[in-house]
N, C-alpha and C positions, 0 to 999 in steps of 0.2 A: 504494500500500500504506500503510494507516494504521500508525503506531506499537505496536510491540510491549506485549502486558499485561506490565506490571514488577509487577502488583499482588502476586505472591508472587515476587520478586526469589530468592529463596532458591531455588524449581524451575524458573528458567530452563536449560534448558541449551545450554552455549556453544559444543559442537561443531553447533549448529543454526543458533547467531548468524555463525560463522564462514562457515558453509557460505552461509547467506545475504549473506554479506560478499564471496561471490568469485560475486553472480550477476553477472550482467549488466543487470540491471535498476536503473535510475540510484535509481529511487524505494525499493526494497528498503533498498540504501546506506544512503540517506540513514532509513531508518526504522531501520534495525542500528545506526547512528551516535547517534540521539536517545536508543535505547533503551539504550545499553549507554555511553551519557554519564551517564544518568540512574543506573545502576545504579551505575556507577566514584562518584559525588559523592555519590548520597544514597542510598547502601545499601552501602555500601563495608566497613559494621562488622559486615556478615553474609555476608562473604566473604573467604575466603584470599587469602594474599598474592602464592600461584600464580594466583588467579583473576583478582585483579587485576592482575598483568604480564600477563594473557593478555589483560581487557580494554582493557587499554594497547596492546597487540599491535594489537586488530584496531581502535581509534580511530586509531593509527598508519599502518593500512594504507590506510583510508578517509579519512586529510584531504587528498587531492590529488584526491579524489573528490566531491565535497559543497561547496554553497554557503560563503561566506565567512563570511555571520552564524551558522550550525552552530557555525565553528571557534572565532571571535569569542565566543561566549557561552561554549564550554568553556571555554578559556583563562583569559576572566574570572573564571569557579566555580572554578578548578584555581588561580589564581595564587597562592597562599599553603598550599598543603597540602603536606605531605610525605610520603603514604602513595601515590604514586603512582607510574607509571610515569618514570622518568627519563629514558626516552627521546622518551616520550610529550610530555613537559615540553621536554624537545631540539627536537624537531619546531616542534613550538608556536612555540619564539624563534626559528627559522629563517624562521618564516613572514611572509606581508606584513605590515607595522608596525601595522595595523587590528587582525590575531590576535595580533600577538607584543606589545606594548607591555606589558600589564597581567603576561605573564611574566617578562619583563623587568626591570622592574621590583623584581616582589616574589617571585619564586619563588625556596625556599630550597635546591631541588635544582638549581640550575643553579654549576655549580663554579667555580671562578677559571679553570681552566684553558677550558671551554667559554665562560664569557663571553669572554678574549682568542679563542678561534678564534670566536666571532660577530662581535666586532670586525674580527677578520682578515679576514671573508668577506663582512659587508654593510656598508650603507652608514650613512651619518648622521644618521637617522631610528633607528637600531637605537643608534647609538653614544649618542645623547641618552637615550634612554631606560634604557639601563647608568648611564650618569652620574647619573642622579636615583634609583639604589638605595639604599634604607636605609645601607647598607654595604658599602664598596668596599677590597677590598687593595689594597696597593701595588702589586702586578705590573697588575693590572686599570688601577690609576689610570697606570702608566706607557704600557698600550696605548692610552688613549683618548687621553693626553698627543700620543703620536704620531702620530695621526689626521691634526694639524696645522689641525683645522677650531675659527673661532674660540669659534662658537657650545657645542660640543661640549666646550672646554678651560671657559669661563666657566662652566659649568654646574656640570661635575667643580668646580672651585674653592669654589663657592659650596655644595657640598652638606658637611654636619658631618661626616657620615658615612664621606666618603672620605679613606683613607690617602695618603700619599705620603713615598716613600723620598725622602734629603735631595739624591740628585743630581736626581732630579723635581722638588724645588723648586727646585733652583739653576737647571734648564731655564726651570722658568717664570717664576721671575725674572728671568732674562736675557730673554724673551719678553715681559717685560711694559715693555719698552723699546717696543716697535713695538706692541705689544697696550693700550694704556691700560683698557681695561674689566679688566681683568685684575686691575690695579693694586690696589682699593680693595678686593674679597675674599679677594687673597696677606693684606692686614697684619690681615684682620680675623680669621683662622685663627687659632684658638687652639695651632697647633702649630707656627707658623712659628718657624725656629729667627731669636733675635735677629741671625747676623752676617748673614744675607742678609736683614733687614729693615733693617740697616742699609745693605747695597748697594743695596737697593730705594730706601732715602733718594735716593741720587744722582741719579735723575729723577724722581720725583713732587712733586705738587703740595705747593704748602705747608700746606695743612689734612691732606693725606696725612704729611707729614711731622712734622705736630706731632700728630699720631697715635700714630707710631710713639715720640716722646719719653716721650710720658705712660705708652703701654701699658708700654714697655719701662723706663722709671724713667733714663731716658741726658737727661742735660744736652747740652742743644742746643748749647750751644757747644763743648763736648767732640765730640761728633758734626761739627760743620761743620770743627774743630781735625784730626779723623781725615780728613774728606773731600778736606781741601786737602793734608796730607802724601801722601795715595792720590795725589790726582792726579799733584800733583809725582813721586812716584816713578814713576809708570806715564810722562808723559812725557819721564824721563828712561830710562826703559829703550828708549822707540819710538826714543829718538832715538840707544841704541847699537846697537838689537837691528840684525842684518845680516837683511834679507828672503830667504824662503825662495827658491831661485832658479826662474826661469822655465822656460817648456817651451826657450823657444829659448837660451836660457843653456844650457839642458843639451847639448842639440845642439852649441853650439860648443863645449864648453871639453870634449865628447868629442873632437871632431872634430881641435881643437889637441895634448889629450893623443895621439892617433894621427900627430899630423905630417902630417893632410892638409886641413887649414886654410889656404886660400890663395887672391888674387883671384880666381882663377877657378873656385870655388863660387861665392863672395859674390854673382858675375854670376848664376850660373845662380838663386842665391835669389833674387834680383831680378826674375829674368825669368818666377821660378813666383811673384811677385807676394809673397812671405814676406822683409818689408822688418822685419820684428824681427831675425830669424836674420841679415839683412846688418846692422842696424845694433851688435847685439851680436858679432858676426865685426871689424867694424870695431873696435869698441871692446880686443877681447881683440888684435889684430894690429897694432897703432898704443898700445895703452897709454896713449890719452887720455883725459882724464875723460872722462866720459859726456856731461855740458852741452856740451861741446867738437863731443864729434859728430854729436848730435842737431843743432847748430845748423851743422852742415856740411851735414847733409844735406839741411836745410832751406832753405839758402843760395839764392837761383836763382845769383849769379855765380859760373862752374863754376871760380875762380882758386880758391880756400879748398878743394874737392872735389878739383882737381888733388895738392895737397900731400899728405893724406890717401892717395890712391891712387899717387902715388909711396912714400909710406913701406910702402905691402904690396908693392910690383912687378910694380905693373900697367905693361902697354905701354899707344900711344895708342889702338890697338883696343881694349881691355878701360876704358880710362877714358870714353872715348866713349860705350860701354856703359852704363855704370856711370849718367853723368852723366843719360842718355835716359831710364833707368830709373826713377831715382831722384827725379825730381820729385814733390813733390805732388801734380802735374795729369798726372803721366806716364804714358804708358799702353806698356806694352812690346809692342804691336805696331804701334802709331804712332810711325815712327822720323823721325828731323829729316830735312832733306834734304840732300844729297849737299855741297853748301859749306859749311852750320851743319854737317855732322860733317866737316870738313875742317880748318873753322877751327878746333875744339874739338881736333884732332889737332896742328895747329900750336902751337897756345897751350901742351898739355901740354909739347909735346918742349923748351919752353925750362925747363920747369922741373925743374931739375935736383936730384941726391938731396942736395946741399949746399944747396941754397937749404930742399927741406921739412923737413929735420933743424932746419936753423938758427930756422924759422916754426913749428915744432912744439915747442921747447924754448921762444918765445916766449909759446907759448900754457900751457905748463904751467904759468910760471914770476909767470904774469899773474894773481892773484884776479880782475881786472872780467872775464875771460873766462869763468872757472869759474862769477859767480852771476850774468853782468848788471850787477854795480852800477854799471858806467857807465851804464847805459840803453841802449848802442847796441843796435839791432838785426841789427848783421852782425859777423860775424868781422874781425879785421883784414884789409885789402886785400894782396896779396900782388903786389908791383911788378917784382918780379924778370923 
């Protein structure tokens, strides 16, 4: 079927166009599609604006119906007009990045709120093409910020046009630590607020940085005067601030506040291979430093391991345990054989709860045990 006469656009009538729009004949389609493309672009000033939602309607109906280049050429004629369908215009940026780019781009019916749900819904081929819009809000610049794609951030950054709320620049200044392309279009923004171009200082290069002296009128020595008090304080807060605690920190210091904290978990953590949970169980049930029982644990001579598991009350079965488990190389269903856990039974039972109280005050009471600074690499020998 050849293309419809639009020669008098004004006596088409559209319950004819529709009705041909629901035939079944592929080539009809695509002739209702050409003709009534044609009418919506270049006749559109001699028709209502019912006529034209109605045109919108049935191009709407037919682009999952019709060649690519059909949609492709609308799209292009449509990208910049306003007298159109809006949904029509919807469609169009949903569509593959061949039809959708040029709406994308420059359609001025496409809302803040429908560009984030196209962000939301396709990919980054659609997100680039948002980003190089004449003009972008902040909510917009914060969706494609979150994409997290680096191509798609550098683009948003580099474009005049787009907004950005000042927690989105503090994002992508913080990103532009591991993002270097980032770097040289945040300070060249005419809207960057100065104190995060002054945080930006702290890692950019030094032609980057003398950048930011000039644009922003800041003496470079005053600047590096700020950067060295920052640091200073930042690491003297690491070095009071207390870390938030662990999953298996949480686990025991529940476990202690309930009173049912006691060797015989610490085994069973051991034995399900959760050598955090026994080594912070150790540390809360003994109240030694931590360097203390890490390098117990790590110990191979099980004498320094014994003193430890007598200060919780273990017997020699549960130390035996303990010591099998707890190897580096240990595997808890490859157990020693029957005289190495004899002799490890024997050796505990001499050591008594005077002897690890007295080995264990030694250790507290020792700095070279708490940092190393002796250099040794073993606990003291425990001869008792």
């Amino acid at each position: 079927m050849e293309q419809l006469d639009i020669a008098n656009p004004g006596e088409l009538d559209f319950q004819d166009l529709i009705k041909l729009a629901a035939t079944r004949s592929h080539e009809s389609r695509e002739a209702v599609f050409r003709t009534v493309s044609e009418l919506l672009i270049d006749h559109s000033d001699i028709r209502s604006k019912q006529e034209r939602n109605l045109a919108g309607d049935i191009l709407r109906h037919l682009l999952s119906e019709v060649a690519t280049d059909l949609k492709r050429n609308l799209a292009r004629r449509l990208a910049d007009r306003d007298d159109v369908s809006a949904g029509l215009i919807h469609d169009l940026a949903m569509d593959h990045i061949d039809v959708a780019e040029p709406v994308l781009r420059h359609s001025p019916l496409l809302s803040d709120m429908v560009l984030i749900e196209i962000i939301h819904n396709k990919a980054a081929q659609h997100h680039l093409a948002i980003a190089r819009r004449d003009a972008l809000a902040s909510e917009v610049s914060r969706a494609l910020v979150e994409t997290e794609n680096a191509s798609v951030v550098q683009t948003l950054i580099e474009n005049p046009g787009a907004q950005f709320a000042n927690d989105t620049y503090a994002l992508l200044v913080e990103e532009s630590r591991n993002h270097g392309a980032y770097q040289e279009p945040l300070i060249r923004r005419s809207d960057l607020p100065q104190a995060l171009a002054k945080r930006l200082y702290v890692w950019v290069s030094e032609p980057i940085r003398e950048h930011i002296c000039a644009r922003y009128q800041i003496d470079p020595a005053v600047l590096e005067k700020e950067l060295a008090d920052a640091i200073e304080e930042n690491v003297e807060k690491a070095r009071t601030a207390r870390p938030a605690p662990t999953r298996a920190q949480m686990i025991v210091h529940k476990l202690s506040e309930k009173g049912v904290l006691d060797h015989r978990f610490l085994v069973g953590a051991l034995f399900r291979g959760n050598i955090e949970v026994f080594r912070e169980g150790l540390i809360e049930l003994t109240n030694l430093p931590r360097l203390i029982v890490e390098r117990v644990i790590l110990d191979r001579d099980p004498r320094a391991l014994a003193i430890v598991c007598r200060l919780i009350g273990c017997d020699s079965t549960s130390f035996e345990k303990i010591f099998s488990f707890s190897r580096p190389d240990g595997d808890a269903l490859a157990r020693p054989s029957l005289a190495e856990r004899n002799r490890l039974r024997a050796m505990y039972d001499r050591v008594t709860m005077d002897v690890a109280t007295q080995v264990s005050e030694e250790w507290r009471n020792n700095p070279a045990y708490h940092t190393g600074a002796d250099g040794a690499s073993h606990l003291p020998r425990t001869t008792h």
